[in-house]
N, C-alpha and C positions, 0 to 999 in steps of 0.2 A: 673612424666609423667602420662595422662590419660592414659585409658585402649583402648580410642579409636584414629583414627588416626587425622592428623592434613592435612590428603592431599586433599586442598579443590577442586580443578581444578580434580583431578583426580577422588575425587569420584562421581563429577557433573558428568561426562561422564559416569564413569563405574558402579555404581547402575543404570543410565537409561538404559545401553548398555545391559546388564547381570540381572539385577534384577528388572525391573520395576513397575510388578505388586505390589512388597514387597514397592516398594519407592509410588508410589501412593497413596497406602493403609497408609504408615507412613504419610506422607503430608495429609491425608485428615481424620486423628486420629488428629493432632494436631491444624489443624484448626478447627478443632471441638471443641478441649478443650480451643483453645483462645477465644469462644464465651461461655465457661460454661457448653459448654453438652458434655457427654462424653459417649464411646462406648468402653468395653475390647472386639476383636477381632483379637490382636497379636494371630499366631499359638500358641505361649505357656503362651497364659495369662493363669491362672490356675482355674478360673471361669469366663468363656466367658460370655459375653450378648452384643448381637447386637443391639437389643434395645437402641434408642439414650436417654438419659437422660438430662434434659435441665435445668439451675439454672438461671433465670431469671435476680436473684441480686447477691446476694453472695451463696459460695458455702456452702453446710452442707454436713460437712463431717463425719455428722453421719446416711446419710439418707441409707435406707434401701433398696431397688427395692425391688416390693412383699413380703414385710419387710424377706427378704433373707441377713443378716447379712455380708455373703461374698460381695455382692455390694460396702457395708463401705469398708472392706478389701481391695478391689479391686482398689477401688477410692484413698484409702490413701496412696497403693504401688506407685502410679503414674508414671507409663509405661510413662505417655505424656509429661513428664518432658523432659526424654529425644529424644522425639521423636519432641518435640518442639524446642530442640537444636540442632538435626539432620536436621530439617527442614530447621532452621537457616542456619546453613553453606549450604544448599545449595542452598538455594536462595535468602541470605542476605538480609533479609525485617525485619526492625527495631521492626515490631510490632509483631514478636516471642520474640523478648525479653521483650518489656515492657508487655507483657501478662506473661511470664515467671516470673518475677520479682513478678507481681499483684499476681499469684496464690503463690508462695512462701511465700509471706508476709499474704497472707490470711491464709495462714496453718498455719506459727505462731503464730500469731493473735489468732486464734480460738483455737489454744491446750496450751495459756494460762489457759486455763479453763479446767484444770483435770480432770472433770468430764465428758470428750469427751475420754480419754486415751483408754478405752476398745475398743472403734471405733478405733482408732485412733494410739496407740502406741503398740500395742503387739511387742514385739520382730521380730517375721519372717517379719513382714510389713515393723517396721524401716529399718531392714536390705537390706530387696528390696527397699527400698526407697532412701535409701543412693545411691544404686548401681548407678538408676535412676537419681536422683539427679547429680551425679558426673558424667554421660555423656552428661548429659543436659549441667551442667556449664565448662564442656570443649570448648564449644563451645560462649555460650552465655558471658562468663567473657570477651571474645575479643571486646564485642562489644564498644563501645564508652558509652552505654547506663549504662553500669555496670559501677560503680564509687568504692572509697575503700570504703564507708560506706557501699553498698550492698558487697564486698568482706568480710566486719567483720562481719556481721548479719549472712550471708552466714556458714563461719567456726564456726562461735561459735557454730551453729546448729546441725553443723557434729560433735565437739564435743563432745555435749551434747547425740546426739546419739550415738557416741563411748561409751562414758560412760555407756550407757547402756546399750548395745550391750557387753561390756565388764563386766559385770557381771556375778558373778558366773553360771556356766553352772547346770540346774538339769540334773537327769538322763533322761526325757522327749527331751531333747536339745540334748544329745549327742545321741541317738538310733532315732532321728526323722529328715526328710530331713530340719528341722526348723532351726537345729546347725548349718547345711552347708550354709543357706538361711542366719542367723544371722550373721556368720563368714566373708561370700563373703562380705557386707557391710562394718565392722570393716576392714577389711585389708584393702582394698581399700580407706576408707578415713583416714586411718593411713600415707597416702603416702601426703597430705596435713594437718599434725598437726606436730610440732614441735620434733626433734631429740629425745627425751627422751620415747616420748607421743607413737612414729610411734615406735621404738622399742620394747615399751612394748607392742601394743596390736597384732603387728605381730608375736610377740615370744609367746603370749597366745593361739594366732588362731593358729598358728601351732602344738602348743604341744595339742591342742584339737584335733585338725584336723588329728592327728598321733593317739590319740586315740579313737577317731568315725569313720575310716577308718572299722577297723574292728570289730568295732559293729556293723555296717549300712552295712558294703559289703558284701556278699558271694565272697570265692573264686570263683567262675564262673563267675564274676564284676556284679549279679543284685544286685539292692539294697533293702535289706532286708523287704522295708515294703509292697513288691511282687506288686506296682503298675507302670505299665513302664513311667505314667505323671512322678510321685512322682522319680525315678530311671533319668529321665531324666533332673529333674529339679537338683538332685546333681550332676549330670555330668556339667551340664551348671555352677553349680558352682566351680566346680574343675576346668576348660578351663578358666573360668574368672581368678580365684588365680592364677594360672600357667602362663597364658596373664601376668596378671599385676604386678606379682615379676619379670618375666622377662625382661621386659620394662624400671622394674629400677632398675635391675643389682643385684638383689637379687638371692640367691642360691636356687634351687627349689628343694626343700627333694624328693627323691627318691618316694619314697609312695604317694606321690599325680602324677605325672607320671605315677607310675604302677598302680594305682586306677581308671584314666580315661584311661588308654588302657583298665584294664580287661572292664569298664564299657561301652567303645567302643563295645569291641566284644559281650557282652550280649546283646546290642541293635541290632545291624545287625543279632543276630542269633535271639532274636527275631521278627523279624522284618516280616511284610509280603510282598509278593511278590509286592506288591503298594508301596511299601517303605514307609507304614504306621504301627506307633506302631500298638499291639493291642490293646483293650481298656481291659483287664484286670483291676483287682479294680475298681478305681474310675482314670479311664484316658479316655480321648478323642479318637478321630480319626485324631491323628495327623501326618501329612510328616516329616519324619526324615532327609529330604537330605541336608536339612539347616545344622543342626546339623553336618553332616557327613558331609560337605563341610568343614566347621569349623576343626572337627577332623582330615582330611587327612593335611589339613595345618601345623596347630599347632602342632601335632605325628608325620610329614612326612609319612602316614601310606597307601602306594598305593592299600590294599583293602579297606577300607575308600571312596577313588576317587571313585573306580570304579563301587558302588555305588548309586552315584550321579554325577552330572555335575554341571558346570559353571553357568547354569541357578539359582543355588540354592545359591549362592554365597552373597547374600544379606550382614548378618550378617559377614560372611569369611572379604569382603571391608571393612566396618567400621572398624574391629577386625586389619587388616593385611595390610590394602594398596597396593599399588603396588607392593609391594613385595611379598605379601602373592598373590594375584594373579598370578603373575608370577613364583613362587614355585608351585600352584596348577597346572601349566601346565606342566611345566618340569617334576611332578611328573609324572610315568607312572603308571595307570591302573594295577590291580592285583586280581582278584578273590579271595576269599577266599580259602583256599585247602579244605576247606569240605561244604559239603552241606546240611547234618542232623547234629545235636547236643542235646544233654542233656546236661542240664545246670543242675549237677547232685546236688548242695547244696543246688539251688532252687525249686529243684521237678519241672522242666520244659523239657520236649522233645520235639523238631523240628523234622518232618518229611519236607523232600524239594525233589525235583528231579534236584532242578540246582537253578542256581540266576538270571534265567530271570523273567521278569515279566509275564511273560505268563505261567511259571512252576507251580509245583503244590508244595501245601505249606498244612501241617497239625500240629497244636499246641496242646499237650497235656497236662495240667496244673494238676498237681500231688501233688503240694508242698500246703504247708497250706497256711492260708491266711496273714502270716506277722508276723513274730517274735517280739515277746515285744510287740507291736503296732498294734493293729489289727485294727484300724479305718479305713485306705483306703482300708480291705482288702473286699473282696467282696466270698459270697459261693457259691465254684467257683471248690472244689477241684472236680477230673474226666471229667474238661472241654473241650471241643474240639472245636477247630477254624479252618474251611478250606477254602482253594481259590484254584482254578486253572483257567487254559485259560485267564488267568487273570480278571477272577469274579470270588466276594464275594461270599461266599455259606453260610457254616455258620458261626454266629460273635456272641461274646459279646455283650449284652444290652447297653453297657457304665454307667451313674453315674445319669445322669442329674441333681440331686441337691442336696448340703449337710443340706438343713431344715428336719426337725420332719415332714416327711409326708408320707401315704401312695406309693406315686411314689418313696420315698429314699427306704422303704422298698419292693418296689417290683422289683428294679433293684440290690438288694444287695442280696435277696434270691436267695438260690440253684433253683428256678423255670426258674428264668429269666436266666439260663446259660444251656449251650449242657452237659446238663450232666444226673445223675438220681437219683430219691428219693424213697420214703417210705412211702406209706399209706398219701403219699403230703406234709407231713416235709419235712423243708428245713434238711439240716444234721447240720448246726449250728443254734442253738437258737439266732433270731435278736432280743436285748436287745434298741438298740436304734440306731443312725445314727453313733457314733462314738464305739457302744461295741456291741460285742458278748457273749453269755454262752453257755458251751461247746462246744466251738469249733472244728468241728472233726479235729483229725490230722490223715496222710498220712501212711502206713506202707505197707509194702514188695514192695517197688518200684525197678522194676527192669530198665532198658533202654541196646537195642542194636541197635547204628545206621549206623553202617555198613553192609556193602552186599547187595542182591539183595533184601532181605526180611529183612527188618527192625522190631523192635520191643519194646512196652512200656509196660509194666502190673502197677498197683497200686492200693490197698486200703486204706479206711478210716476208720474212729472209728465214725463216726455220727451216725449211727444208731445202735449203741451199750447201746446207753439211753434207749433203748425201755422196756416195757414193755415182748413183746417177740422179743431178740435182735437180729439184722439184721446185718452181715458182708456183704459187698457190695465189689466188685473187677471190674475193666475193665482193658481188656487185647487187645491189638491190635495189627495187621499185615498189616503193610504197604510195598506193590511190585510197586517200581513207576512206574507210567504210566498205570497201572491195576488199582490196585486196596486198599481201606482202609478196614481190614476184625476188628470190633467190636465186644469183646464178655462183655455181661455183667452179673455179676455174683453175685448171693444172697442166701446165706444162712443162713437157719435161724431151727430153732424149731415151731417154729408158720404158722400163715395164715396170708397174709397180699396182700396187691397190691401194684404193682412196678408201677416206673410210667421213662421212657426216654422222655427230650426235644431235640428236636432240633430247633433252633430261625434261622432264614432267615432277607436279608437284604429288607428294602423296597422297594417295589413295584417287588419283584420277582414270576413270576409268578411259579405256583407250582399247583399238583393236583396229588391224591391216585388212581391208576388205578385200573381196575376190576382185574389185574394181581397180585393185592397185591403188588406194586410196586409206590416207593414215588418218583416223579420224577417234577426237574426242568421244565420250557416249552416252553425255549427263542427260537424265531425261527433261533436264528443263533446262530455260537460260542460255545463254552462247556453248554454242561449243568453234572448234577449231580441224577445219579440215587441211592434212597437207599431200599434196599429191608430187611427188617424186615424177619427175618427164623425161629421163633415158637412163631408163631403168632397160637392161639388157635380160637375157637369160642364164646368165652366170652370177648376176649380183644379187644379194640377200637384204632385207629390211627384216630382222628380228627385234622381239619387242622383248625388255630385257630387264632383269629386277634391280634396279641400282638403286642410292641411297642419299637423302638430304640429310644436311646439318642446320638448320635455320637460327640455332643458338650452340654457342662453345657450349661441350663438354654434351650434348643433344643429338640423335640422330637418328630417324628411322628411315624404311626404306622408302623408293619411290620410284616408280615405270621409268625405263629408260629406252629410247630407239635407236636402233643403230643400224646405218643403210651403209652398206660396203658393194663398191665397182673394185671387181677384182680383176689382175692382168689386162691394168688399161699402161697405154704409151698417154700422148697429152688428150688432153679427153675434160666436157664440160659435165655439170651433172647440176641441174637448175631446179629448181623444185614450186612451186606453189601452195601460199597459206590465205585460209579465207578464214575469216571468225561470224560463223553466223547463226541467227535464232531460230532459222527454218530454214527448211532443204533448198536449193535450188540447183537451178540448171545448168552445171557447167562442165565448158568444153574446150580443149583444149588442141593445139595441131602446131605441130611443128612448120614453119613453111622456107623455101628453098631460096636464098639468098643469093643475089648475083652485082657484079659491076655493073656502071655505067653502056660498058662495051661488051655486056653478054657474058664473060667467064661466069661459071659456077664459084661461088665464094665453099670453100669448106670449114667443118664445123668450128676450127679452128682461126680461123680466121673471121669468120661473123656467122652469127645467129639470130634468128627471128622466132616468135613463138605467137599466136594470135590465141586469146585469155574470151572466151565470150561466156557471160553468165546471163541466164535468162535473155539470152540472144542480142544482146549489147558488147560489139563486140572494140579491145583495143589490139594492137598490135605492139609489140615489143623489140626492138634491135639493139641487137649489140655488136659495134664491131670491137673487134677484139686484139688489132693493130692498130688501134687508133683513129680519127677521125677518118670518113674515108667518105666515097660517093657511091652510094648502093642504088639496086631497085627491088622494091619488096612487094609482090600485089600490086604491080602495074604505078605503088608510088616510088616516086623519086628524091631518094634522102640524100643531104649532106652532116655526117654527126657521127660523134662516137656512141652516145645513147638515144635512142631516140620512140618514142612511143608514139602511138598513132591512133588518137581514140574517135568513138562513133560520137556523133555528134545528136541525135536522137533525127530530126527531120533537117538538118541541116549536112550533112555530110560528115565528114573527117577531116582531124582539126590535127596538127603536128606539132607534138611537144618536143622543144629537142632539149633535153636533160644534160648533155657535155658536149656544147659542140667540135 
């Protein structure tokens, strides 16, 4: 049994009913590639181009777009395969097939000649090729047009790509989303090879698949090479393995079940309030509710639904049928029970105030850039992504291309992320598109995301290469519906200049007021105020033209700020964000920190800030040696962070955030 369904009446109706824009968009991919030209803009082709591409005569399946190597990739995975046999069943026109047939036999044809294979045959490609393949010919093999001579050419194909799909795994294969990409292929055309053939390479993929579960997952379900494309693209292969052993009556190991739950809930906590990953690494600006349509089915998982709806169901119909439709309804809706999270193996913290789309959403990215495999990772660690009112504020660069080019290396640098550097080092040295040297890694990560005052602190080691070396720390306080309080912190021995980004989505309009005050300037709706609090008269906040990528091979410009303290020794530089729909009253003041027994505490050693908007006011402490016993304002702390808020007729109430 296919992996996809056979209900042809029913899914005529119900992709146009529920999913149309997805069915159009698939119909007008495949009549494109019955004429030779082809365009990757599936949500999760994995190097998008709009761009139509047109082969006049025959195709070359080694051609390059802007000699971009991923184009070959992209071309030979062939997404259109099956979206030419989707097409078919639902509008039964003879000439998806005989077009289907013509490009099959041309790609055999042409990869008689070996010396196309590096275009043409890598592993991860066959493996999506297969997948491709075998839902295109679920369909097309019914036609009249399919005879057994195209049924023998056919399997012997799948074979041959078992075969090699079935080859020994290196250690690359089993720590990279490749194995999973490889494996989803093999099993699936193991269900079309003979008794002996189908058992050995299902009982291979699994015993692999038992052991790159936990090389490749974090217990928190991301997947290990910190990119949520790359994270999402093994989920999508877990759902298919799990689909298609169940279909034909195979036993479905424990651990690919708990592998796609944990990786379910890492994607919904990371997720933003658009129901778009973030672009972390090297990922897109993609809708996840496909996805999550998909998951609340196949999991029975009612925070899954509620999520998403019916509208996103595309992929769910093909997958499930009428039945799977009709369980996504019966299913009832369920929120998640929390709304912050630390994804504490990933060095990832979620600040949220709820899971509406209008809520406010803050990403703290803590964790290094990808275990074993740093090529999708991106330097990136101390990043921050926000939204509220449901606008973008700040975001990720995204990837835009994996060539050897200045644009790869300036969306992969620490410049291009909300984060901070050093005298304009990135904190990892970019070596090329796919490596890094010295990569900083992550240390004293804390996370607390409960209560009313949430909290993240974390350092790295990047600028510990230095010359005169630099420890770097950010610590933040999030009060939702207030306020995000940022402290950044650098110590050092020497002189140097710090430098904080923050990147903006395009076309946001933005400007540095006389008040010292960085402020959104939509005339309606949220906007985002950040005020910079030791700010000297040597340091600058320019507001500066940079550039997003939100899909491979896409990229316009987009406001970028950059606040540089220049010729500081160790030195803090904390800032304040408010997301709000009308002006208010707020005021800020640094206040003077001391011990138990009177010494003056200096800057370096702890800080206090008092935050009061519309004359409600908190107080903030940070000691910055560790727990200690302070006096702030006549109160008397013991803690490493500690906040201190008004209580309206009640007084002041003490939150101690790390004691």
């Amino acid at each position: 049994m296919g992996i996809l369904v056979d209900e042809e009446a029913f899914l005529r109706e119900a992709v146009g009913k529920y999913s149309n824009k997805e069915t159009e968009e698939t119909l007008h991919r495949a009549k494109l590639a019955c004429k030779n030209t082809f365009i990757f803009t599936h949500p999760w082709d994995m190097e998008r181009c709009e761009e139509e591409i047109h082969f006049p005569k025959s195709i070359d399946w080694t051609y390059c777009f802007n000699g971009d190597e991923e184009w070959a990739f992209m071309l030979n995975r062939q997404r259109f395969m099956a979206e030419i046999g989707m097409a078919y069943l639902l509008e039964k026109n003879e000439e998806y097939v005989t077009h289907w047939k013509r490009i099959f036999y041309e790609w055999v044809k042409a990869n008689e000649d070996n010396r196309i294979h590096p275009y043409t045959f890598r592993k991860i490609d066959a493996g999506i090729r297969v997948t491709n393949w075998l839902k295109g010919y679920q369909y097309i093999q019914q036609s009249p047009l399919w005879d057994e001579s195209d049924n023998a050419v056919f399997l012997q194909q799948l074979k041959e790509h078992g075969n090699f799909l079935s080859k020994p795994f290196r250690a690359f294969d089993f720590q990279s989303n490749w194995g999973f990409l490889e494996l989803n292929g093999l099993i699936q055309a193991a269900f079309l090879m003979d008794e002996d053939t189908r058992n050995q390479w299902i009982n291979e993929s699994l015993q692999r698949i038992n052991k790159m579960i936990p090389l490749q997952i974090y217990n928190d379900g991301y997947q290990k090479e910190q990119s949520p494309m790359y994270h999402h693209e093994v989920l999508h292969c877990l759902v298919e393995i799990k689909l298609i052993l169940e279909k034909n009556k195979y036993e479905v190991p424990y651990y690919i079940t708990d592998a796609a739950n944990r990786m379910y809930t890492a994607s919904f906590q990371l997720m933003k309030p658009n129901r778009h990953q973030p672009m972390l690494g090297d990922s897109d600006d993609t809708d996840l509710r496909g996805i999550l349509a998909t998951g609340a089915v196949l999991l029975n998982r009612p925070d899954l639904k509620s999520l998403t709806d019916e509208s996103f169901m595309f992929e769910a119909l093909w997958y499930f049928g009428k039945d799977g439709l009709q369980r996504f309804h019966a299913l009832k809706s369920k929120e998640p029970l929390f709304t912050s999270a630390n994804l504490a193996d990933s060095g990832v913290t979620v600040f949220r105030s709820g899971w509406a789309e209008q809520d406010e959403y803050l990403l703290f990215d803590h964790g290094i850039m990808g275990h074993v495999n740093k090529g999708h990772g991106h330097d990136d660690t101390l990043h921050i992504e926000l939204m509220a009112g449901g606008r973008e504020f700040l975001m990720d660069g995204g990837r835009y291309t994996y060539c050897e080019t200045e644009e790869r290396k300036y969306y992969k640098e620490a410049k291009r992320h909300n984060t901070i550097t050093v005298d304009g080092f990135s904190a990892s040295e970019y070596v090329n598109t796919w490596e890094w040297k010295n990569a900083a890694r992550q240390v004293n990560e804390f996370s607390r995301t409960e209560g009313k005052y949430q909290y993240a602190e974390a350092g790295h080691t990047g600028y510990w290469r230095l010359e005169s070396p630099v420890h770097v720390t950010r610590k933040m306080i999030y009060c939702p519906s207030k306020y995000w309080f940022v402290l950044d912190i650098f110590q050092t021995n020497g002189v140097h200049n710090y430098e904080q980004y923050l990147h903006f989505p395009e076309k946001t309009p933005i400007e540095w007021t006389e008040n010292g005050e960085l402020t959104t300037t939509y005339p309606n709706g949220t906007n985002l105020k950040i005020i910079p609090l030791n700010l000297t008269q040597t340091d600058h906040v320019t507001i500066n033209k940079g550039k997003i990528s939100r899909h491979y091979n896409k990229e316009t410009s987009a406001p970028s700020v950059l606040v540089q303290y220049k010729d500081k020794g160790s030195f803090v530089a904390p800032f304040l964000m408010m997301a709000l729909t009308k002006e208010k009253d707020v005021k800020t003041r640094k206040l003077e920190v001391s011990h138990l027994n009177g010494a003056i505490k200096n800057e370096m050693e702890a800080v206090a800030y008092e935050i009061s908007i519309d004359g409600k006011k908190d107080i903030l402490v940070f000691s910055l040696n560790g727990a200690d016993s302070l006096l702030v304002e006549d109160f008397q702390l013991c803690g490493e962070t500690v906040v201190i808020s008004e209580q309206d007729d009640r007084g002041f109430k003490i939150h101690n955030l790390k004691a």
